[in-house]
C-alpha positions as MATLAB code, in Angstrom:
seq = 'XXXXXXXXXXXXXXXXXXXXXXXXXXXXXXXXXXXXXXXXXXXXXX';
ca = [
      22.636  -11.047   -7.961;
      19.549  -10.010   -6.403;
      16.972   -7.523   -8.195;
      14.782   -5.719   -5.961;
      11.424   -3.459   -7.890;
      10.998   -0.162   -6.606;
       8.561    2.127   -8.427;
       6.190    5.048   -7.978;
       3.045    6.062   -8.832;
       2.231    9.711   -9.151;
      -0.926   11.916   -9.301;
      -1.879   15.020   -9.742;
      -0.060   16.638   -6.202;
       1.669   13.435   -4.646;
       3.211   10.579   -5.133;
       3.553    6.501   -3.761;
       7.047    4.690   -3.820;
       6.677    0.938   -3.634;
       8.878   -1.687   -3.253;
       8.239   -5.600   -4.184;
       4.850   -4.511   -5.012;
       4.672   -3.483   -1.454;
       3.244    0.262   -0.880;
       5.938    2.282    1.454;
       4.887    5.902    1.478;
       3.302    8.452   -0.013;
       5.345   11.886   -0.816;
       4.644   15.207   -2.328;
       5.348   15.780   -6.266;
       8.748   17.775   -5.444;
      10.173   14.848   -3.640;
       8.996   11.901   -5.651;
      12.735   11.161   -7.012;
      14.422   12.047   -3.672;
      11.970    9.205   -1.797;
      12.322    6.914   -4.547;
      16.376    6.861   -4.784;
      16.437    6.843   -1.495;
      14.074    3.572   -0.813;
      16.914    2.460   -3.807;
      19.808    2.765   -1.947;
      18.143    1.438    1.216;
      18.336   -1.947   -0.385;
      21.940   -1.109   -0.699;
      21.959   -0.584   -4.272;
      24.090    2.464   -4.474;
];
């Protein structure tokens, strides 16, 4: 089984998802959990 890191980092407006330590973009508060599932599931874990 593979186990891929995804996380975010938030401030006070916006937020960045990473993956593998890797920055991939930066999103607004309101869609912080949206970006970050969706970076999830594009690693196909669903």
């Amino acid at each position: 089984m593979k186990l891929e890191r995804h996380g975010v980092v938030g401030g006070k407006d916006d937020g960045v998802i990473f993956s593998k330590g890797q920055p991939l973009r930066k999103v607004g508060r309101d869609d912080i959990y949206d970006a970050l599932f969706d970076e999830i599931e594009k690693d196909g874990w669903k």
